[in-house]
N, C-alpha and C positions, 0 to 999 in steps of 0.2 A: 368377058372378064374385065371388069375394073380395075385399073394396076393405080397405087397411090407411092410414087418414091419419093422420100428425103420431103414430103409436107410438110413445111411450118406455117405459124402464124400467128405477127406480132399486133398485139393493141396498144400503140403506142410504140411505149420501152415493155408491154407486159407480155410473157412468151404465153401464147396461149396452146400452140402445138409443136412439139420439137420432133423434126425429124421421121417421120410417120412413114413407114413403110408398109403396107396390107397390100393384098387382094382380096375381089369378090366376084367368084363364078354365079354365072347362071342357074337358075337350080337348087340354090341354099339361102339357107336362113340363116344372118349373123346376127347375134347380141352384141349391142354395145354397152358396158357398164362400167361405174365407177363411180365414186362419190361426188357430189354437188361441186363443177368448177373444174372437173376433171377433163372436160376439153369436146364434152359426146356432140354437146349441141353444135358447136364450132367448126369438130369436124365432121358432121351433116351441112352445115353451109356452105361450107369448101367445096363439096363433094357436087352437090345440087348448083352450082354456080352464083351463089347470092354474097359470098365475101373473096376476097381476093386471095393468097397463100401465096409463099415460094415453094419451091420444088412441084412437081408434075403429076397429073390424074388424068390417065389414059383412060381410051375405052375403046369397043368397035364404033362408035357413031362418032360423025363428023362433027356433032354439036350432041354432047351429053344431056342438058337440060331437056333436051326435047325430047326427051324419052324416059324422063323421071321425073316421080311422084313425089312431092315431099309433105310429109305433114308433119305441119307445125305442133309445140307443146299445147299452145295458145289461139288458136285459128281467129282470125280477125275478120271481122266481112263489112263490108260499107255497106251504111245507111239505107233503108228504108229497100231494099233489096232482099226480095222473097227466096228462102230456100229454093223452089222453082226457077227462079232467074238466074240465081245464084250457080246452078247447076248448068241451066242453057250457056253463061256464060264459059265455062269451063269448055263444052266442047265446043263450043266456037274458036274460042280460041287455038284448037286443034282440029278444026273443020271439020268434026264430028258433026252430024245431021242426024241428033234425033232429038226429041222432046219424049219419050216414052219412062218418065223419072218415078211415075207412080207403081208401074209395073215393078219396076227395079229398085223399090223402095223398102229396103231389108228391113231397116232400124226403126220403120212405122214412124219419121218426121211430118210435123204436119208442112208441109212443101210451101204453103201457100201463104205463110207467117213471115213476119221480117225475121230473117236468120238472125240479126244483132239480137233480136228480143231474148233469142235460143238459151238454155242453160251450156253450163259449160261443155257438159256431157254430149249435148243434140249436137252444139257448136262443130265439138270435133267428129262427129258422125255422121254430118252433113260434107266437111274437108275431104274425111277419108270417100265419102263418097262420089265427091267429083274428081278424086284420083283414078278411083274404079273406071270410070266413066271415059276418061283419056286414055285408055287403052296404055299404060306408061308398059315399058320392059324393066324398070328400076324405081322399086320404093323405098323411101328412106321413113321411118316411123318415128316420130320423136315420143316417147311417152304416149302408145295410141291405148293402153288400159287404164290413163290416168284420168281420173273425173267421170268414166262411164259405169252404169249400170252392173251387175253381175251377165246377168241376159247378154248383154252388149259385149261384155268380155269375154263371152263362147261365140259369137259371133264372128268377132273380129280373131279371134285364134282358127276359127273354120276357114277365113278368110284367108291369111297367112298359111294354113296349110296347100289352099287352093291353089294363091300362087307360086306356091314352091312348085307344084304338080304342073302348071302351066309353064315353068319352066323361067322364070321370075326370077331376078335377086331382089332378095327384102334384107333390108338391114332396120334393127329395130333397136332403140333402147328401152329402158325399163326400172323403175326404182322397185317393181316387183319381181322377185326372182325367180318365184315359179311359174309364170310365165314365160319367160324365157327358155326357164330349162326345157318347157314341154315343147317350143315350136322351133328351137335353136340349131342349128348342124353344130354351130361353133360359136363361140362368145371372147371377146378381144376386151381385154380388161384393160383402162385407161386410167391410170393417174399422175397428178398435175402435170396435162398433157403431153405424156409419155404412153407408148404402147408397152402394158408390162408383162403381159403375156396372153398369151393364146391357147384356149381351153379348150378340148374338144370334148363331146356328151362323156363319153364313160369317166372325167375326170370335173363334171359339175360341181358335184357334191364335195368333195376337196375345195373348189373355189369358196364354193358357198363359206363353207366352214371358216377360212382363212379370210374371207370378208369380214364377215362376223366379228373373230378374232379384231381385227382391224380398226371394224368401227366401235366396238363396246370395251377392250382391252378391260385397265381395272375401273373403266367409268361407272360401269350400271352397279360397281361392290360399291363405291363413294355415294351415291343416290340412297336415301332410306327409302323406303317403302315399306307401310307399318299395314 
């Protein structure tokens, strides 16, 4: 169990998360959503140990990073560094000993290409899959349906159901909602970094609706469309 109590986190003078209170078990799949600026990416930083916070995020492991997966919206790779390498390095850094990447090569990347060359889409399918690779107990998903294929979007929801069944927490965000709905236990709805409720499945479609509601109010009646 991941326990997050009284998380904030300032930029600046700017509050980017107040107060944040969650868990996350073993075993389940959380959505995180909310509109642009809502605080998702931030608190995956947090979470993953890459920015600082106040208040506390426990867990069972003496050192959380090392045992979670994070993938970025954006995956970044240094120069002139082959998908192939790019992967070796990943489990080395986890003392994982194996080069066996072609076997395990779901998404059909060509391995042997500078990943920077990659589309955005290979980019993050090359990311997600040196996550795979470190063996992590905790993935954080930033946006992993954004910029891929349809193919790749049944892939990667096979993937998330897998490690639900392996016994895994994934936390995922998503600008697409039916996505979520289909691989979610639960979905924690964030705005201007507030947690403002907590949804469980039989109560999706209510969220949805009230997003909707939210973001389009009387905007889409003021747009002509002839």
């Amino acid at each position: 169990m991941i326990v997050l109590k009284n998380v904030s986190k300032y930029y600046g003078r700017k509050l980017a998360l107040e107060k944040i209170d969650l868990s996350f078990a073993a075993g389940r799949v959380y959505g995180i959503v909310g509109e642009n600026g809502a605080g998702k990416t931030t608190l995956f930083k947090c979470i993953a140990g890459l920015e600082s916070h106040q208040g506390a995020i426990s867990s069972p492991y003496e050192v959380l990073k090392n045992h979670l997966g994070y993938l970025e919206t954006n995956p970044i790779f240094m120069s002139y560094m082959t998908g192939w390498e790019y992967l070796k390095l990943m489990c080395a850094a986890r003392k994982i000993d194996t080069e066996d990447f072609e076997e395990q090569n779901t998404f059909g990347l060509p391995l042997q290409q500078y990943a920077e060359s990659y589309s955005t889409g290979m980019k993050k399918k090359l990311a997600l899959m040196g996550l795979l690779l470190r063996k992590n107990d905790i993935f954080i998903l930033d946006e992993p349906f954004n910029g891929v294929d349809i193919q790749s979007n049944m892939i990667i929801t096979e993937i998330i159901e897998e490690l639900k069944s392996l016994n895994k927490t994934v936390l995922i965000s998503s600008h697409i909602f039916s996505t979520l709905r289909e691989s979610c236990d639960e979905m924690v709805l964030l705005s201007k970094g507030k947690v403002q409720e907590i949804v469980h499945r039989p109560d999706y479609q209510a969220l949805e609706s009230r997003m909707k509601a939210n973001v389009f109010g009387e905007g889409l009646k003021r747009i002509r469309i002839e």
